[in-house]
Backbone as CSV, one residue per row, in Angstrom:
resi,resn,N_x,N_y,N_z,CA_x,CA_y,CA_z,C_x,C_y,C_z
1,UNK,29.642,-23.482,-90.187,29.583,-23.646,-91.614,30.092,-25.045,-91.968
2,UNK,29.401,-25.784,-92.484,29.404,-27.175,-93.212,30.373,-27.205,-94.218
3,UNK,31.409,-27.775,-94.288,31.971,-27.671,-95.895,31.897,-29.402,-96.471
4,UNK,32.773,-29.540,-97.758,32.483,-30.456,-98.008,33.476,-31.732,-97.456
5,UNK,33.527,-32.907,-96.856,33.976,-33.836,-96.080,35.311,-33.667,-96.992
6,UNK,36.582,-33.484,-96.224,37.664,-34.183,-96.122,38.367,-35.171,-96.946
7,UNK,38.529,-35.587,-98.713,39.075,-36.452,-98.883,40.006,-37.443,-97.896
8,UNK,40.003,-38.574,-97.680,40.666,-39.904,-96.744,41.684,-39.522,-98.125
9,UNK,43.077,-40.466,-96.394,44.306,-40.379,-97.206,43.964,-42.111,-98.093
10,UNK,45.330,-42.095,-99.155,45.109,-42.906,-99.876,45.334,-44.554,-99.166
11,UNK,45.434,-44.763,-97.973,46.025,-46.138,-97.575,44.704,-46.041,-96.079
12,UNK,43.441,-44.995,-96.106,42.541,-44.896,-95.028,41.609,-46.322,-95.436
13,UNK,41.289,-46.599,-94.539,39.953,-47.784,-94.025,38.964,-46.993,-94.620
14,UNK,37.915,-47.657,-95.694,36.715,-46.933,-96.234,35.637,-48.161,-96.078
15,UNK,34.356,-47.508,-96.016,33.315,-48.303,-95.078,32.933,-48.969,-96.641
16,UNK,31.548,-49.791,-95.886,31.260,-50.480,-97.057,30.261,-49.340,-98.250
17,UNK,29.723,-48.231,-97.638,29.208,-47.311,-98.320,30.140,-46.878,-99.276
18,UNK,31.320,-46.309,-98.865,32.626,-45.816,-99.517,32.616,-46.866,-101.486
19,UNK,33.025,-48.068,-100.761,33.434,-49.289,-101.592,32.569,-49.012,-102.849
20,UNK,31.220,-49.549,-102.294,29.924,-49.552,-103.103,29.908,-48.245,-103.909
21,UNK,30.571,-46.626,-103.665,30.465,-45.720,-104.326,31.362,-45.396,-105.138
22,UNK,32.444,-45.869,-105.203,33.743,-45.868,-105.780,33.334,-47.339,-106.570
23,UNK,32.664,-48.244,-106.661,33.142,-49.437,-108.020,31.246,-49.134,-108.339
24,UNK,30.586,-48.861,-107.665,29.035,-48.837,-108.719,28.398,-50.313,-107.759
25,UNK,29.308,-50.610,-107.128,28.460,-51.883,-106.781,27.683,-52.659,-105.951
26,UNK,26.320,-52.766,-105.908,25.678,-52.735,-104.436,25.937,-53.021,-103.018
27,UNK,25.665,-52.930,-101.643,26.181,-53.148,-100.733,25.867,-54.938,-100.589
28,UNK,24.627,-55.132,-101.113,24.406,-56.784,-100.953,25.413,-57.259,-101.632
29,UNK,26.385,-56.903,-103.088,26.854,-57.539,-103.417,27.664,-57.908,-103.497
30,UNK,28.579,-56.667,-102.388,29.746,-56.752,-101.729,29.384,-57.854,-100.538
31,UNK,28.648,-57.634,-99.843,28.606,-58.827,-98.414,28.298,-60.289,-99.234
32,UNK,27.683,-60.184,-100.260,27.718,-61.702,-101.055,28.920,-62.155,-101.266
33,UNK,29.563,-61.184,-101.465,30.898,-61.493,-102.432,31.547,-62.272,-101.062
34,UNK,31.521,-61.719,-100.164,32.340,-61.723,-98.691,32.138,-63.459,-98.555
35,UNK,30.895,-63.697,-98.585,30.784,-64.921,-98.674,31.115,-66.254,-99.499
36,UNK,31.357,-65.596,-100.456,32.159,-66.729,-102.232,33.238,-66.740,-102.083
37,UNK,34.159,-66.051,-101.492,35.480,-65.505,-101.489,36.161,-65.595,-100.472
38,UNK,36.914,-66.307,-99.930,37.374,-66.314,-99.083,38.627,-64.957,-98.818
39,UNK,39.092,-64.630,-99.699,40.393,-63.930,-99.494,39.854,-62.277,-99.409
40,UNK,38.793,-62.029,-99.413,37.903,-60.925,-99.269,37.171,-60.633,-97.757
41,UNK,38.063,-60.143,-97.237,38.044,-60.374,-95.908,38.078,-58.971,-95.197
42,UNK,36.895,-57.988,-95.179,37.388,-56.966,-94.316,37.170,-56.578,-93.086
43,UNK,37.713,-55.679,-92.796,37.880,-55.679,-90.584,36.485,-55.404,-90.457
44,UNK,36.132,-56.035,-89.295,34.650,-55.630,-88.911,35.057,-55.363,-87.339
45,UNK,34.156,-54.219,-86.959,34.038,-53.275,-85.921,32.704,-53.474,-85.201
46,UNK,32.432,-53.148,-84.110,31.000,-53.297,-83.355,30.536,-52.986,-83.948
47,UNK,29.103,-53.713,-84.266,28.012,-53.465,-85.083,28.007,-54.587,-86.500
48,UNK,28.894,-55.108,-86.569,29.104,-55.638,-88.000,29.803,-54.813,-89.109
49,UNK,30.167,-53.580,-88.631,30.348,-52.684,-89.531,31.979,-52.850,-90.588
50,UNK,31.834,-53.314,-91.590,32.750,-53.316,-92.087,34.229,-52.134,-93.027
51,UNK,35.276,-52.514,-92.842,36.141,-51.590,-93.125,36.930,-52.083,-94.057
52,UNK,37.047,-51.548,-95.168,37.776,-52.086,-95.711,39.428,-51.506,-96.447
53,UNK,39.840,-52.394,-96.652,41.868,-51.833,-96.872,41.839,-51.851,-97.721
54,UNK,43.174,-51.045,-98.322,42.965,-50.677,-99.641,42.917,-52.227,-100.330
55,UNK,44.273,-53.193,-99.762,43.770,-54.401,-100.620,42.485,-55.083,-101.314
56,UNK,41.359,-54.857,-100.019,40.313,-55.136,-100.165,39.433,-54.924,-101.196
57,UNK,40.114,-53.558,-101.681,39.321,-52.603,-102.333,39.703,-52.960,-103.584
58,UNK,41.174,-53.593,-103.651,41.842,-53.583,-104.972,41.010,-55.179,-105.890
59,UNK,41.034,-56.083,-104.569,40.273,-57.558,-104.773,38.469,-57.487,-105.031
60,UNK,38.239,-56.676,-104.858,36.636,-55.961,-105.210,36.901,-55.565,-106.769
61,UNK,37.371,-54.432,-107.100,37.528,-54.508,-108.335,38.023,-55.624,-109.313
62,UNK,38.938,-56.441,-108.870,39.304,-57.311,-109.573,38.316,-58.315,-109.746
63,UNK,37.691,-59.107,-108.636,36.241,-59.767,-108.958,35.474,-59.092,-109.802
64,UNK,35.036,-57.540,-109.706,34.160,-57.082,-110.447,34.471,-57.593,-112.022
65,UNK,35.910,-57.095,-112.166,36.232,-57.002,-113.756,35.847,-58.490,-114.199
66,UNK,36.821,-59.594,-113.494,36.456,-60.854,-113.870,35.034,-61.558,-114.235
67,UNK,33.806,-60.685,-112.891,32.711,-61.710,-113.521,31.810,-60.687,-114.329
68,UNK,31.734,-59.580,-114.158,30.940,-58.794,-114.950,31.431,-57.681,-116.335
69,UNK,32.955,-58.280,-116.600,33.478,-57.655,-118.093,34.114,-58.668,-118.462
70,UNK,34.938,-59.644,-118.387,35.619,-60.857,-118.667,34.808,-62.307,-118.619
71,UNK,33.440,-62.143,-118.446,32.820,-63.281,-118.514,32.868,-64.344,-117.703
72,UNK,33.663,-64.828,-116.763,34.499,-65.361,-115.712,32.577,-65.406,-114.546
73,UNK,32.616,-67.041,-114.308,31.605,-67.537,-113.268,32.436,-66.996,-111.813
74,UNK,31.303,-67.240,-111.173,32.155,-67.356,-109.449,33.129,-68.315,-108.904
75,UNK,32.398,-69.107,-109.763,33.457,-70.308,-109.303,34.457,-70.361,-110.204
76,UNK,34.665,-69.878,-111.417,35.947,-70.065,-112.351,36.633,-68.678,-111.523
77,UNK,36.275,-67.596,-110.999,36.991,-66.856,-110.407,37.328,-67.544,-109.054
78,UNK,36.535,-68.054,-108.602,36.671,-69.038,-106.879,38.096,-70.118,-107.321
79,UNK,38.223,-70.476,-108.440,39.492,-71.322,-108.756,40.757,-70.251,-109.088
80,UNK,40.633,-69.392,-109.962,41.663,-68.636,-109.964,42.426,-68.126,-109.031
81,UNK,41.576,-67.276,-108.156,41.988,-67.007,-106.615,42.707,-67.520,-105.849
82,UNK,42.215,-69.293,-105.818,42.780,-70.118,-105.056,44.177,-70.314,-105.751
83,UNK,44.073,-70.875,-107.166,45.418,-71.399,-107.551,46.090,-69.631,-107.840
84,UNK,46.363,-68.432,-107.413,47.142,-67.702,-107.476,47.570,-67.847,-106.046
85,UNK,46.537,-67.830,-105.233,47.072,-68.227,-103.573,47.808,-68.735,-103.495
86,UNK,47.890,-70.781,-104.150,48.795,-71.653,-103.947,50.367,-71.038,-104.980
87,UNK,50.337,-70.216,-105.557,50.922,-70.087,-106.416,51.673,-70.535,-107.817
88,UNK,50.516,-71.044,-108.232,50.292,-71.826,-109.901,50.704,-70.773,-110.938
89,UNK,51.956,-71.231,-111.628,52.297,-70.048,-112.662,51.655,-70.349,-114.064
90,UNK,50.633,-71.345,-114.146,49.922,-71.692,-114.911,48.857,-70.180,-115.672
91,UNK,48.619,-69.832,-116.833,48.120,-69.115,-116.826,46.472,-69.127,-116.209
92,UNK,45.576,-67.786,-116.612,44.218,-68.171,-116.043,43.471,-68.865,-116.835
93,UNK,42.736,-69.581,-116.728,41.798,-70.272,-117.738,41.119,-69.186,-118.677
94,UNK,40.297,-69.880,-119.661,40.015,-68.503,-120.754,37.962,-68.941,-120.001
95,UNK,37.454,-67.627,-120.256,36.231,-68.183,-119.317,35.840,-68.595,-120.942
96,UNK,35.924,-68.360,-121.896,35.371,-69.070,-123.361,36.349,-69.915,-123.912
97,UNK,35.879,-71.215,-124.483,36.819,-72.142,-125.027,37.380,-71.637,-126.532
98,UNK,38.269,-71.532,-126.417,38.994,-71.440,-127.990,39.410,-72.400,-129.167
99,UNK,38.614,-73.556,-128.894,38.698,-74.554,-129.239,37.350,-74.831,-130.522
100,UNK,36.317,-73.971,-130.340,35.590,-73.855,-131.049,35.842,-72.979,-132.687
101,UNK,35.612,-73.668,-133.638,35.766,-73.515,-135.037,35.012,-72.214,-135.547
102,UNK,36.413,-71.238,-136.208,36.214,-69.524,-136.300,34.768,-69.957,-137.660
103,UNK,33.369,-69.057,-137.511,32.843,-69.097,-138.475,33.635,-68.739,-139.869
104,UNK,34.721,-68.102,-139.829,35.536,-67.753,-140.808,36.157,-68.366,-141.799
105,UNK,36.407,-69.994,-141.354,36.946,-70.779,-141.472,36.363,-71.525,-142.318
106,UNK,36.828,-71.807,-143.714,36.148,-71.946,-144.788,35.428,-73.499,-144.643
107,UNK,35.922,-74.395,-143.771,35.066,-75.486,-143.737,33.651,-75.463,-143.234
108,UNK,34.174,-74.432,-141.643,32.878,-74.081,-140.973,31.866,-73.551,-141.856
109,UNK,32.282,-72.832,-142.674,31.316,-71.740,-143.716,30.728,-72.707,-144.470
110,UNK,31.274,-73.952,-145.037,30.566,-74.952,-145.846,29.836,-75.382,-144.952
111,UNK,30.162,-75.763,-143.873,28.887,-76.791,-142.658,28.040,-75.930,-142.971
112,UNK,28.087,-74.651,-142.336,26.975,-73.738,-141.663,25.856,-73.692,-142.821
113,UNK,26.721,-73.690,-144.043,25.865,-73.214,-145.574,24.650,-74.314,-145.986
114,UNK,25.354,-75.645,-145.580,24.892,-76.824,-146.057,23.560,-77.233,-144.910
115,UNK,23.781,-76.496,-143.815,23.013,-77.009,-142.623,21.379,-75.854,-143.235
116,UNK,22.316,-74.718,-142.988,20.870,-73.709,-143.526,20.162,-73.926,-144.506
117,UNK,21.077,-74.659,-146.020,19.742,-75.255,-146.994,19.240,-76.420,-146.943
118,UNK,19.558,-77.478,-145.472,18.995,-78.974,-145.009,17.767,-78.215,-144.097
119,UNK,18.013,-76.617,-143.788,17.034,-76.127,-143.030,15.908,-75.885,-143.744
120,UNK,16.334,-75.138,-144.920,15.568,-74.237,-145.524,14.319,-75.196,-146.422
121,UNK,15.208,-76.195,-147.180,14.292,-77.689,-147.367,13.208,-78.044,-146.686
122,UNK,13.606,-78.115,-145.411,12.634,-78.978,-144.187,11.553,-77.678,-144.184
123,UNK,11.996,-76.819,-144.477,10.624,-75.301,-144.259,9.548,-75.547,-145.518
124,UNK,10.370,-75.882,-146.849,9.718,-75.669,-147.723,9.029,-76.712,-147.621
125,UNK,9.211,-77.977,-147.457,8.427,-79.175,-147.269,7.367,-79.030,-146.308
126,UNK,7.373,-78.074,-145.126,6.668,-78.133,-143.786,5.274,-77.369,-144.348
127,UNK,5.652,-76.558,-145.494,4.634,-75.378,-146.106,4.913,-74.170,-145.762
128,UNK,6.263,-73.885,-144.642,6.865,-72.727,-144.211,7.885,-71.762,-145.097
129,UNK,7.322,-70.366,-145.415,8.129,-69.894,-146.767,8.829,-69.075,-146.123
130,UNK,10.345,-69.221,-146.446,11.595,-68.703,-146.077,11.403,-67.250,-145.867
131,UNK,11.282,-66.208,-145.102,11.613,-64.905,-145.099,12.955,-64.513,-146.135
132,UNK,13.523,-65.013,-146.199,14.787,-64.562,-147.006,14.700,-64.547,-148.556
């Protein structure tokens, strides 16, 4: 009689199938990752077969979050990595500049206003009638 497999203890070696089923994330894009990343490093066994520790597992998710919910490139994560390695107490970079002017911001609201009726002009002159 077959039952169902064994939960692994919490500190067990899980393959790259494991990984990929626990974060959603393809097996190519874990072995890609292997390659961008230096600090992503898991045991490989005859065959190529990879194993990975829980660390491993913990640095998988953390890439995940960074480039596919935090906006964060490979390479702005490829710098972070490194300067937490060297140990830079600098914070992380923001992957969006904050330096850019809140539309909220009553000057911006005059640009934006003044630009849309230098727009809206150039339509009416073109023979193009405003939807609005």
């Amino acid at each position: 009689m077959v039952g169902a497999p064994t939960p692994k203890a919490s500190g067990a070696l899980k393959t790259i199938g494991e990984v990929s089923a626990d974060t959603g994330l393809p097996h190519h894009v874990l072995r890609y990752w292997e390659t961008r990343f230096p600090q992503l490093r898991p045991l490989t066994r005859a065959g190529n077969r990879r194993y990975y520790r829980t660390d491993d597992v913990a640095l998988v998710r953390r890439i995940d979050a960074l480039l596919n919910h935090e906006g964060y490139t490979i390479r702005g994560v490829q710098q972070l990595l490194a300067a937490e390695k060297k140990g830079t107490a600098s914070p992380p970079p923001s992957p969006v500049a904050d330096t850019a002017p809140s539309p909220a911001d009553p000057d911006t609201a005059a640009s934006l206003q003044a630009i849309r009726a230098l727009l809206a002009d150039a339509l009416v002159e073109d023979g193009v009638s405003s939807g609005t």
